[in-house]
Biotite code that builds the C-alpha atoms (Angstrom):
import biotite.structure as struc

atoms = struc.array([
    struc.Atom([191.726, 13.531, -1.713], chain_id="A", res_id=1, res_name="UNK", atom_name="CA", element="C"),
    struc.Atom([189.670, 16.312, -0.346], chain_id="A", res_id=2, res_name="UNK", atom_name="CA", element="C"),
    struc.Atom([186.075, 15.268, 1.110], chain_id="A", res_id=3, res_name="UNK", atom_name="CA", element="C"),
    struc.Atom([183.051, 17.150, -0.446], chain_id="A", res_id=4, res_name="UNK", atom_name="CA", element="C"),
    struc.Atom([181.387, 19.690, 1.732], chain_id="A", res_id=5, res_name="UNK", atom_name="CA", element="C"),
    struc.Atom([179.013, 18.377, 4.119], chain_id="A", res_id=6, res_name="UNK", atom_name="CA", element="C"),
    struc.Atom([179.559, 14.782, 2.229], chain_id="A", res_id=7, res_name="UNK", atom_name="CA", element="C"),
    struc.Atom([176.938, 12.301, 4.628], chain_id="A", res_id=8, res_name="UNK", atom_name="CA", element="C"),
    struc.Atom([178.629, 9.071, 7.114], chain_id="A", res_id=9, res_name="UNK", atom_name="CA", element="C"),
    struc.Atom([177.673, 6.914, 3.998], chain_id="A", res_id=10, res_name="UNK", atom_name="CA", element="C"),
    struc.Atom([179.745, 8.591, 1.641], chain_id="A", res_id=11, res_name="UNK", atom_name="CA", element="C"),
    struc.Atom([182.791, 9.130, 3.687], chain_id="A", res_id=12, res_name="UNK", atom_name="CA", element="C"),
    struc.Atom([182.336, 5.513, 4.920], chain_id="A", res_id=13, res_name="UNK", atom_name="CA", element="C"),
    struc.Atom([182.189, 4.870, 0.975], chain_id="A", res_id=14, res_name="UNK", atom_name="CA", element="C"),
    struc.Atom([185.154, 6.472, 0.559], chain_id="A", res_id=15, res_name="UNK", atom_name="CA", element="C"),
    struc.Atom([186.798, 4.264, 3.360], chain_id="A", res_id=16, res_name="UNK", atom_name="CA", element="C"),
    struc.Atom([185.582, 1.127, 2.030], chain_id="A", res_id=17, res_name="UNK", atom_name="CA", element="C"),
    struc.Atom([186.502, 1.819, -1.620], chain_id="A", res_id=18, res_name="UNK", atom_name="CA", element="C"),
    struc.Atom([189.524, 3.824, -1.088], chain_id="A", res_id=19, res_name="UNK", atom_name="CA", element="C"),
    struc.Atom([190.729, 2.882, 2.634], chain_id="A", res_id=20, res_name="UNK", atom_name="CA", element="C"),
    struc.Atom([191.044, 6.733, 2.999], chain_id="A", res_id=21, res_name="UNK", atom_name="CA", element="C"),
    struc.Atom([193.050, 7.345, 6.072], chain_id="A", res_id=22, res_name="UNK", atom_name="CA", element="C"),
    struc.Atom([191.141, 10.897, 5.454], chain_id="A", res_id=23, res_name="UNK", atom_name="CA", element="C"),
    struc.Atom([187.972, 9.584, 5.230], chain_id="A", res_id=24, res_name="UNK", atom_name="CA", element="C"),
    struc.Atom([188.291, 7.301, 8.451], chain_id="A", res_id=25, res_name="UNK", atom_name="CA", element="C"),
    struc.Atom([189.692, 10.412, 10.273], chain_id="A", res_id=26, res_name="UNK", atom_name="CA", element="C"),
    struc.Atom([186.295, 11.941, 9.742], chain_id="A", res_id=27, res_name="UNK", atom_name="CA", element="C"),
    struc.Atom([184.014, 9.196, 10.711], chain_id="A", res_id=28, res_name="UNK", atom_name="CA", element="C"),
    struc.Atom([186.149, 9.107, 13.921], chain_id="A", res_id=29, res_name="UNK", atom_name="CA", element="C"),
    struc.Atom([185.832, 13.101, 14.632], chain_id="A", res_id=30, res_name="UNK", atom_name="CA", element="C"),
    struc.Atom([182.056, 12.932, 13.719], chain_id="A", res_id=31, res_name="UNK", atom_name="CA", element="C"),
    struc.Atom([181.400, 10.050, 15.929], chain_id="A", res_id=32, res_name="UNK", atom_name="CA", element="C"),
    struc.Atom([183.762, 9.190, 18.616], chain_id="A", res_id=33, res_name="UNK", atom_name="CA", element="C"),
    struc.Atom([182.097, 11.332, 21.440], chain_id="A", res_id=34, res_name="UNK", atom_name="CA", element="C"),
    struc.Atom([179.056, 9.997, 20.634], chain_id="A", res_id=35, res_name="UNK", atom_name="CA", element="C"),
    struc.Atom([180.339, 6.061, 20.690], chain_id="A", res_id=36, res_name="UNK", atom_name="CA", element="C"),
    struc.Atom([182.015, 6.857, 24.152], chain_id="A", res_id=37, res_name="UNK", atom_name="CA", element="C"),
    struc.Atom([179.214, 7.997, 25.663], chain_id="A", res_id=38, res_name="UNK", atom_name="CA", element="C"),
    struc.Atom([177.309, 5.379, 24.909], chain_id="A", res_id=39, res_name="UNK", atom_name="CA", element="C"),
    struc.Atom([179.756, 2.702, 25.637], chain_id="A", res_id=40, res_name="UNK", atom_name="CA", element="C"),
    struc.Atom([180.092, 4.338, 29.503], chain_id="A", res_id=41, res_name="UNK", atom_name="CA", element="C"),
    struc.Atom([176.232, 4.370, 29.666], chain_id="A", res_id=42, res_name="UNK", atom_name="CA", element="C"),
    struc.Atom([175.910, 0.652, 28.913], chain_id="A", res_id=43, res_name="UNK", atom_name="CA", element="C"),
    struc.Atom([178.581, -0.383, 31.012], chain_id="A", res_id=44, res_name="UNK", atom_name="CA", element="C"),
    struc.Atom([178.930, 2.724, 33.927], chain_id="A", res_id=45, res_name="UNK", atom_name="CA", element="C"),
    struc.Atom([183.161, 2.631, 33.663], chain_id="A", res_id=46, res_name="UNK", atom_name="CA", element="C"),
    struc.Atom([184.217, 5.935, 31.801], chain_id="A", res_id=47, res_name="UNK", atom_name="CA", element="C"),
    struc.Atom([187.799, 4.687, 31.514], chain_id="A", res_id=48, res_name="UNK", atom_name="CA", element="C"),
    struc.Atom([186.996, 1.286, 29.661], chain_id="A", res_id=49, res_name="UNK", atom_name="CA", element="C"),
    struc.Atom([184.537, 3.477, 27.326], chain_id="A", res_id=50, res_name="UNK", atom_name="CA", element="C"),
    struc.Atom([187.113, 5.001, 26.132], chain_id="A", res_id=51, res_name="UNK", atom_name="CA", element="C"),
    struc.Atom([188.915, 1.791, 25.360], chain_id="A", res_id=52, res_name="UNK", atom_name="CA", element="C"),
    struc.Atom([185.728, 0.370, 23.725], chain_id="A", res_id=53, res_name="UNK", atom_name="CA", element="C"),
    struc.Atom([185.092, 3.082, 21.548], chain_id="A", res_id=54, res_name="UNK", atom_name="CA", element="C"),
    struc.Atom([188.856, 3.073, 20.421], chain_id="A", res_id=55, res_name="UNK", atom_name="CA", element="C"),
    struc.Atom([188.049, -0.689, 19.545], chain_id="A", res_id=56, res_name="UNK", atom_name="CA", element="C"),
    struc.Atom([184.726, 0.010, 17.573], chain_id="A", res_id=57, res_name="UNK", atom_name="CA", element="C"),
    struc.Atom([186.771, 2.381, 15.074], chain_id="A", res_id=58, res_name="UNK", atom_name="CA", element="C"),
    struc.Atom([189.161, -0.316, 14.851], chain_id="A", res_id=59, res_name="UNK", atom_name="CA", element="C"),
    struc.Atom([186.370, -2.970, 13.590], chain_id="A", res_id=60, res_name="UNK", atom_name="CA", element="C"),
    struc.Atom([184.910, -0.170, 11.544], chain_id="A", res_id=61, res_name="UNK", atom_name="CA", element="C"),
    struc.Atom([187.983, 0.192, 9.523], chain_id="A", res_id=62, res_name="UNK", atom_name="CA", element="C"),
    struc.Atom([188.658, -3.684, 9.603], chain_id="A", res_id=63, res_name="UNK", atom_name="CA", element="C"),
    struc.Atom([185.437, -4.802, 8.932], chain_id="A", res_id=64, res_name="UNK", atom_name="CA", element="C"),
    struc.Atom([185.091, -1.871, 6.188], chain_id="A", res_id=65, res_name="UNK", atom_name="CA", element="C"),
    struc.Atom([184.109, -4.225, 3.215], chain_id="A", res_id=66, res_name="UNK", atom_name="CA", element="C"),
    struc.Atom([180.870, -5.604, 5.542], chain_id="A", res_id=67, res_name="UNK", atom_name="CA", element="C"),
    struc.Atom([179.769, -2.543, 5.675], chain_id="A", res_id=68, res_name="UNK", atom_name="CA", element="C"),
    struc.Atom([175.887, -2.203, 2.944], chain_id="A", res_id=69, res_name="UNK", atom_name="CA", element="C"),
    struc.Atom([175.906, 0.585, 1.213], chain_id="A", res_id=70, res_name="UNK", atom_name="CA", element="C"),
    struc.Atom([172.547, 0.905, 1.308], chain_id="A", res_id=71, res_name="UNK", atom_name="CA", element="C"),
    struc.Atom([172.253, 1.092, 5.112], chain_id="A", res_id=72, res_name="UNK", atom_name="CA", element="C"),
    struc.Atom([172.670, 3.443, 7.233], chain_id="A", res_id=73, res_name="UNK", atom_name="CA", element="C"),
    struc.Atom([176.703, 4.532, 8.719], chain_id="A", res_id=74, res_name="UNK", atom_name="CA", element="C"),
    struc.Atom([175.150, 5.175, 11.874], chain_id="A", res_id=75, res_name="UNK", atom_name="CA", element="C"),
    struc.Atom([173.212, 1.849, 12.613], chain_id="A", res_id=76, res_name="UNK", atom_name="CA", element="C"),
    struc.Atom([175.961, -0.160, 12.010], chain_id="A", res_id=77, res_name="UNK", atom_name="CA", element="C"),
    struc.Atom([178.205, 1.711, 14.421], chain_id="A", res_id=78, res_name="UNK", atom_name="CA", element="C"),
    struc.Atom([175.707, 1.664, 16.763], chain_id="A", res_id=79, res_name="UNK", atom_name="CA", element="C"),
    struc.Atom([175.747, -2.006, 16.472], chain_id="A", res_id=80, res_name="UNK", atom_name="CA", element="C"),
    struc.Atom([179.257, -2.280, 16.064], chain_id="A", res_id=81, res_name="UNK", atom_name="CA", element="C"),
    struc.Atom([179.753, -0.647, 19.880], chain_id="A", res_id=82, res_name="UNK", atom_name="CA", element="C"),
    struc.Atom([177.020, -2.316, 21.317], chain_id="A", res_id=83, res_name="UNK", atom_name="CA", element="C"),
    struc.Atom([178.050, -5.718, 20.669], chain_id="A", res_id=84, res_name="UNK", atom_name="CA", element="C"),
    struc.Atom([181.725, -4.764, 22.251], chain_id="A", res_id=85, res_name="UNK", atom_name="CA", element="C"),
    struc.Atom([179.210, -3.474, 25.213], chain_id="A", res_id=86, res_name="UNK", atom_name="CA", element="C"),
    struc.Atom([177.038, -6.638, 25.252], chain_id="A", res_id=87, res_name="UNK", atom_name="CA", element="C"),
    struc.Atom([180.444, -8.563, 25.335], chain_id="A", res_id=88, res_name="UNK", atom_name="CA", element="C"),
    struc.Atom([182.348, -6.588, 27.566], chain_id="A", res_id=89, res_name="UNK", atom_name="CA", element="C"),
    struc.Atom([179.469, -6.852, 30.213], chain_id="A", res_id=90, res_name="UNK", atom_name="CA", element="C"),
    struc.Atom([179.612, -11.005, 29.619], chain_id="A", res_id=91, res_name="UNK", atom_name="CA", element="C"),
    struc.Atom([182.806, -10.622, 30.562], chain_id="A", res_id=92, res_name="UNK", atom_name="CA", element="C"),
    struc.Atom([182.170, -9.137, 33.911], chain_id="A", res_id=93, res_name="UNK", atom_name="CA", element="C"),
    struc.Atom([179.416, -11.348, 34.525], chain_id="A", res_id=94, res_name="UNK", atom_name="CA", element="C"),
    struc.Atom([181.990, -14.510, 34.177], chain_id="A", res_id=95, res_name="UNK", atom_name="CA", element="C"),
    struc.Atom([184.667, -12.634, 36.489], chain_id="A", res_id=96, res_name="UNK", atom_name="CA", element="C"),
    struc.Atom([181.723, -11.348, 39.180], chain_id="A", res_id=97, res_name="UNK", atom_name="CA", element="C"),
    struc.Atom([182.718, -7.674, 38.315], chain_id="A", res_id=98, res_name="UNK", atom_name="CA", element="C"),
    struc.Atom([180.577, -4.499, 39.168], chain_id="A", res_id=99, res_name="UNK", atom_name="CA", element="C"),
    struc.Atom([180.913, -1.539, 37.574], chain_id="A", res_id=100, res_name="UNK", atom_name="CA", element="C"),
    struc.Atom([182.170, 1.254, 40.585], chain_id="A", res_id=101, res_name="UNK", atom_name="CA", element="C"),
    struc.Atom([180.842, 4.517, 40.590], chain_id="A", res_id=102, res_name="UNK", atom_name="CA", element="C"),
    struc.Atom([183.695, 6.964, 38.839], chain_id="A", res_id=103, res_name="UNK", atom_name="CA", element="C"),
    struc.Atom([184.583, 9.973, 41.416], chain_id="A", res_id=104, res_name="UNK", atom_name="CA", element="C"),
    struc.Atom([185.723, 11.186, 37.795], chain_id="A", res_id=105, res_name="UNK", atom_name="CA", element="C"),
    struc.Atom([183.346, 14.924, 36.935], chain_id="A", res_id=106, res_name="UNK", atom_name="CA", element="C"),
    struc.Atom([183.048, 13.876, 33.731], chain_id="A", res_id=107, res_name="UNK", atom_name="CA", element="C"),
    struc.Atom([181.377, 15.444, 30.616], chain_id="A", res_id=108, res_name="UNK", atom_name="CA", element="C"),
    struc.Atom([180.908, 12.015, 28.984], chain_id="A", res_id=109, res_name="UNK", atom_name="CA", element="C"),
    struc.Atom([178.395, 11.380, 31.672], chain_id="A", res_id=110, res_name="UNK", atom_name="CA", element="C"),
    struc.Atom([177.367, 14.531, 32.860], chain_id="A", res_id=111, res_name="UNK", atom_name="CA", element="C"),
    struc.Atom([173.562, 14.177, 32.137], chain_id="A", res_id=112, res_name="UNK", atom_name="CA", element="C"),
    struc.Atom([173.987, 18.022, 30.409], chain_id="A", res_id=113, res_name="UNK", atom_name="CA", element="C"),
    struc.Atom([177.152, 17.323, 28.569], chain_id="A", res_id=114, res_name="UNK", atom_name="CA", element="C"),
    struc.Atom([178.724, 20.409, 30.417], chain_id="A", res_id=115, res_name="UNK", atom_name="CA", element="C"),
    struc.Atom([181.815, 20.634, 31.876], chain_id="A", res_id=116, res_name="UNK", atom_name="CA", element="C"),
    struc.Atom([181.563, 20.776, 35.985], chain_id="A", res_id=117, res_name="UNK", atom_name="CA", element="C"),
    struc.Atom([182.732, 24.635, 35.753], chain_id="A", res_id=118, res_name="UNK", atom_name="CA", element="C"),
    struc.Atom([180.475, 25.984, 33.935], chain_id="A", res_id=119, res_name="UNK", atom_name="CA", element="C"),
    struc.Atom([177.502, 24.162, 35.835], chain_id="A", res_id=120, res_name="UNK", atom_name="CA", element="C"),
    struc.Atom([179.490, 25.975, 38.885], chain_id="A", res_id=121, res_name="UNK", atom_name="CA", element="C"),
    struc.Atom([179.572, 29.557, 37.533], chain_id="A", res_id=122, res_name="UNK", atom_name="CA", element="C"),
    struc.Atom([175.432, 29.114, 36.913], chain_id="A", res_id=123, res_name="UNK", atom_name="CA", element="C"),
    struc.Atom([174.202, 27.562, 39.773], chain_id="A", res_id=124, res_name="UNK", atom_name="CA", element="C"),
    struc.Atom([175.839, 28.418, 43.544], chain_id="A", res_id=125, res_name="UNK", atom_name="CA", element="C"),
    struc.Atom([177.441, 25.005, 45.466], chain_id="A", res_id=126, res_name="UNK", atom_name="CA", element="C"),
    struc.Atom([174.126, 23.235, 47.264], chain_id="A", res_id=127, res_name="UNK", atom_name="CA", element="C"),
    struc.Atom([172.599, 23.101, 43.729], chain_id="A", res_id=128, res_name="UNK", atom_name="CA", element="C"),
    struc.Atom([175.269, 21.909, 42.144], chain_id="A", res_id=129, res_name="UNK", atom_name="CA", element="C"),
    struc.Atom([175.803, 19.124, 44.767], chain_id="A", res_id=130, res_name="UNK", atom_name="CA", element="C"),
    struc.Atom([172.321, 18.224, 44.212], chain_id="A", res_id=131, res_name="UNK", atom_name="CA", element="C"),
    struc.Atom([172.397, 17.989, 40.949], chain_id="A", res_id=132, res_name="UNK", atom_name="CA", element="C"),
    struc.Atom([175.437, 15.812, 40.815], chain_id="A", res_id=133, res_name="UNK", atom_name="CA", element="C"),
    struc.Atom([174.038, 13.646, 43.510], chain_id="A", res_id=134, res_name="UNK", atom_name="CA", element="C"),
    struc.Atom([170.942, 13.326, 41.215], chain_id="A", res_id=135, res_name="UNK", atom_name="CA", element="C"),
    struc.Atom([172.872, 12.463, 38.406], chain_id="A", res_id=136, res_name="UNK", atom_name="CA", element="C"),
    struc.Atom([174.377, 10.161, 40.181], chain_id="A", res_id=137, res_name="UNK", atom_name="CA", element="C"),
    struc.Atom([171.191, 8.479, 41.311], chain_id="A", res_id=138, res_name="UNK", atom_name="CA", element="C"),
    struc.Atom([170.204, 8.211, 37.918], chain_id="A", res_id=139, res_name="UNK", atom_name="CA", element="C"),
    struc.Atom([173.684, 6.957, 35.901], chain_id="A", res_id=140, res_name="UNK", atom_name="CA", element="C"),
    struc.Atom([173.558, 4.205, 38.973], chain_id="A", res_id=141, res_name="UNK", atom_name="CA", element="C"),
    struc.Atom([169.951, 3.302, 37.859], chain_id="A", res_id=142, res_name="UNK", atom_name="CA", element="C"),
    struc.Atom([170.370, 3.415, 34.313], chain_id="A", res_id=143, res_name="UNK", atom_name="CA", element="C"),
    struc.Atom([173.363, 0.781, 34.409], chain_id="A", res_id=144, res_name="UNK", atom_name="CA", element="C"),
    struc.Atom([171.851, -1.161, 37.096], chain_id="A", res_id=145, res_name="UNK", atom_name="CA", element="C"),
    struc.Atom([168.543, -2.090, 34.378], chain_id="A", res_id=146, res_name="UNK", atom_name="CA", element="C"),
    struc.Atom([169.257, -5.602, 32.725], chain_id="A", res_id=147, res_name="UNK", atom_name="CA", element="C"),
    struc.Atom([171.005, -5.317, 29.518], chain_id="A", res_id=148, res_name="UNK", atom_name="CA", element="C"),
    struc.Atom([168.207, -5.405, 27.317], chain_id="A", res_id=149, res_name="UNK", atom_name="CA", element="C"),
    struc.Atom([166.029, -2.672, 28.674], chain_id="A", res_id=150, res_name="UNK", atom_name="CA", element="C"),
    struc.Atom([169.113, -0.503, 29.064], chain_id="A", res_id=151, res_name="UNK", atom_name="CA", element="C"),
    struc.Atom([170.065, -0.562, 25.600], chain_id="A", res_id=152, res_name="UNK", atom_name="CA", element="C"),
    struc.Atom([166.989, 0.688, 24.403], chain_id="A", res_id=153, res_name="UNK", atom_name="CA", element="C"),
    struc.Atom([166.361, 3.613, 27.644], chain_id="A", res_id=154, res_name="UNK", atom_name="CA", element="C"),
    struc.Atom([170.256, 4.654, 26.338], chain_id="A", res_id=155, res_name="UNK", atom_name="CA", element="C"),
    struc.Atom([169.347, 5.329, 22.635], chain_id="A", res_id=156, res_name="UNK", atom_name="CA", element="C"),
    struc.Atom([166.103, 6.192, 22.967], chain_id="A", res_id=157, res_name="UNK", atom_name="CA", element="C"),
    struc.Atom([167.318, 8.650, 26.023], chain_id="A", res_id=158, res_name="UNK", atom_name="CA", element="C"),
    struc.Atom([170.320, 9.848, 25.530], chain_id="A", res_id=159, res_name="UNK", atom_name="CA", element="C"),
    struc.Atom([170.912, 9.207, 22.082], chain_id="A", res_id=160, res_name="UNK", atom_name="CA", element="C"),
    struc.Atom([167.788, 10.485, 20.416], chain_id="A", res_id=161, res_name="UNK", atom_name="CA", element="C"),
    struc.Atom([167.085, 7.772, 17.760], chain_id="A", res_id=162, res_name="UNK", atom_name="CA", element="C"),
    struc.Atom([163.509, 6.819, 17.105], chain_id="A", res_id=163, res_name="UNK", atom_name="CA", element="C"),
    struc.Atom([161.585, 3.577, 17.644], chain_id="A", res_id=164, res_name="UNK", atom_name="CA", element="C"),
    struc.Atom([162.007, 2.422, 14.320], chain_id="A", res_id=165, res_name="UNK", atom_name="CA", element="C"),
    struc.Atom([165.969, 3.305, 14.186], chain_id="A", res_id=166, res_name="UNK", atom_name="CA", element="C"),
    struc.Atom([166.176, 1.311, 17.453], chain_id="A", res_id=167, res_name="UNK", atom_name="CA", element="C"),
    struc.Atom([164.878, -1.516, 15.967], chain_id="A", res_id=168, res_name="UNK", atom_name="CA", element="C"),
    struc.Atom([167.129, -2.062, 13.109], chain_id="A", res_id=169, res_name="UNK", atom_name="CA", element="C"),
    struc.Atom([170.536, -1.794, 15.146], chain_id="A", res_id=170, res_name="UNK", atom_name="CA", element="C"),
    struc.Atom([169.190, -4.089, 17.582], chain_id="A", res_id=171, res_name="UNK", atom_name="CA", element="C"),
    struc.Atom([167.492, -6.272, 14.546], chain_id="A", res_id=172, res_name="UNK", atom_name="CA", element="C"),
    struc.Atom([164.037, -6.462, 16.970], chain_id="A", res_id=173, res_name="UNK", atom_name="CA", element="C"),
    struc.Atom([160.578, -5.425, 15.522], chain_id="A", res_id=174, res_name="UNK", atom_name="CA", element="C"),
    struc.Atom([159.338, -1.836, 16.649], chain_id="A", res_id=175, res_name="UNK", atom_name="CA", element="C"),
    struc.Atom([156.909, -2.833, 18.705], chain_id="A", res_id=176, res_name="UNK", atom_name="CA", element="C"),
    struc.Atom([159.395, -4.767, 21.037], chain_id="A", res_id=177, res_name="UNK", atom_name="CA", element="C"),
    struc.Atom([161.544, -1.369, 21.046], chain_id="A", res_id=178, res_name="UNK", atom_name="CA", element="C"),
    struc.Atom([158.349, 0.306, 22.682], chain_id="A", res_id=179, res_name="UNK", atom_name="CA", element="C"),
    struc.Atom([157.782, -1.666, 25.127], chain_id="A", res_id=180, res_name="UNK", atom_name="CA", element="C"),
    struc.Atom([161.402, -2.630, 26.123], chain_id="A", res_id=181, res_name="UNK", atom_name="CA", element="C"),
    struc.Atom([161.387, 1.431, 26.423], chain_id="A", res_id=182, res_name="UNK", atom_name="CA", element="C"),
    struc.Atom([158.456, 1.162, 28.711], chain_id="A", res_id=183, res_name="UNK", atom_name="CA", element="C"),
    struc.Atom([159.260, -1.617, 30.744], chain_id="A", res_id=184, res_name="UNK", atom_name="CA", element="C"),
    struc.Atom([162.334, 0.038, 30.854], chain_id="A", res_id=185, res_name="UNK", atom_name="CA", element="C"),
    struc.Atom([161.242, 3.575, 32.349], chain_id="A", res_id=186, res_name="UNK", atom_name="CA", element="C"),
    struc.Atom([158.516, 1.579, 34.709], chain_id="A", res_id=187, res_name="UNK", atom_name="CA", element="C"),
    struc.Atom([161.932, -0.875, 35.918], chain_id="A", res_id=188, res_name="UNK", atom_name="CA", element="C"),
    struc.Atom([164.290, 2.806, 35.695], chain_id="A", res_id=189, res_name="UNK", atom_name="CA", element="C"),
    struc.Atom([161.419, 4.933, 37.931], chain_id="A", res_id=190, res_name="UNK", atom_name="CA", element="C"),
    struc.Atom([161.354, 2.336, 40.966], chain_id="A", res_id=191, res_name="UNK", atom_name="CA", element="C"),
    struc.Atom([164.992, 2.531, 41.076], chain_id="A", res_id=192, res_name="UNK", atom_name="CA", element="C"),
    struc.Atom([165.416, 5.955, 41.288], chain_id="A", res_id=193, res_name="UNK", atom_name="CA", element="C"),
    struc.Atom([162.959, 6.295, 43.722], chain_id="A", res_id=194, res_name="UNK", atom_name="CA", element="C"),
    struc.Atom([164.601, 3.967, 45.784], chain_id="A", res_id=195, res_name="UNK", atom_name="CA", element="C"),
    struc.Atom([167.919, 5.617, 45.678], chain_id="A", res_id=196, res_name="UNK", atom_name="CA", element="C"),
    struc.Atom([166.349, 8.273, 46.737], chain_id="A", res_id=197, res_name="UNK", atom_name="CA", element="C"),
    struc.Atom([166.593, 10.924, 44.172], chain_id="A", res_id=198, res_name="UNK", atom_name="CA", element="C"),
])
């Protein structure tokens, strides 16, 4: 079956749940991986096991399709979908004494502009684009290095662009505690940046 123009997440996600519409799903996933894998590889600084985790949130999307309210929102309950595969994954480090290592990888899922390394070549000559990468750097090394809860919320809030109060339903905290996890967060994110030297 064909998808209506423009049809919203919660009506092709109806249309998954109802229907299991291999269609349907194929949307959701074009819509939203991107998005899922960056944020996986900002909670958890390893580009390569992003793309693993975001390949494993579609997978409980379309397995866990009859959980999903259809009065809620398609997007918070990905969001929380990934995150809890992030908030596990990192548990799992913890156990094993892992660190994330810095990925030599130029890669738009963490470039902080999105772009691809050429075209931030062809606009800007090779010092500045060394700097900025270094910078970058500086800051994807602070950002991961926050403590889990703090980082969640500097990472949607940030990079993701949801508001306070959308923040506080995927992470099921009150609004207030989103704001000042966010500025705890910057205060924490600022003195690590400025010692790394950025």
């Amino acid at each position: 079956m064909k998808l209506p123009f423009q049809a919203s997440d919660e009506q092709v996600m109806w249309r998954v749940q109802t229907e299991s519409d291999s269609g349907a799903f194929a949307e959701l996933v074009r819509r939203w991986q991107l998005p899922v894998q960056r944020l996986c590889a900002r909670m958890i600084g390893d580009v390569h096991r992003a793309e693993d985790l975001s390949q494993e949130t579609f997978s409980r999307v379309f397995s866990h399709r009859h959980d999903f309210a259809s009065t809620g929102r398609f997007s918070t309950w990905l969001w929380r979908i990934a995150l809890n595969l992030c908030h596990d994954e990192l548990r799992k480090r913890q156990r094993r004494g892992e660190v994330a290592l810095a990925s030599d990888d130029a890669d738009p899922v963490t470039a902080p502009d999105g772009g691809l390394p050429e075209a931030r070549s062809a606009a800007k000559g090779p010092d500045e684009v060394m700097e900025s990468m270094e910078r970058a750097e500086v800051v994807r090394s602070a950002v991961v290095s926050l403590p889990e809860h703090y980082r969640t919320v500097v990472i949607l809030r940030h990079y993701e662009g949801l508001r306070f109060a959308e923040i506080a339903e995927v992470l099921g905290i009150p609004e207030g505690t989103a704001k000042s996890r966010m500025a705890e967060g910057l205060t924490l994110l600022a003195g690590r940046i400025r010692r790394g030297s950025l």
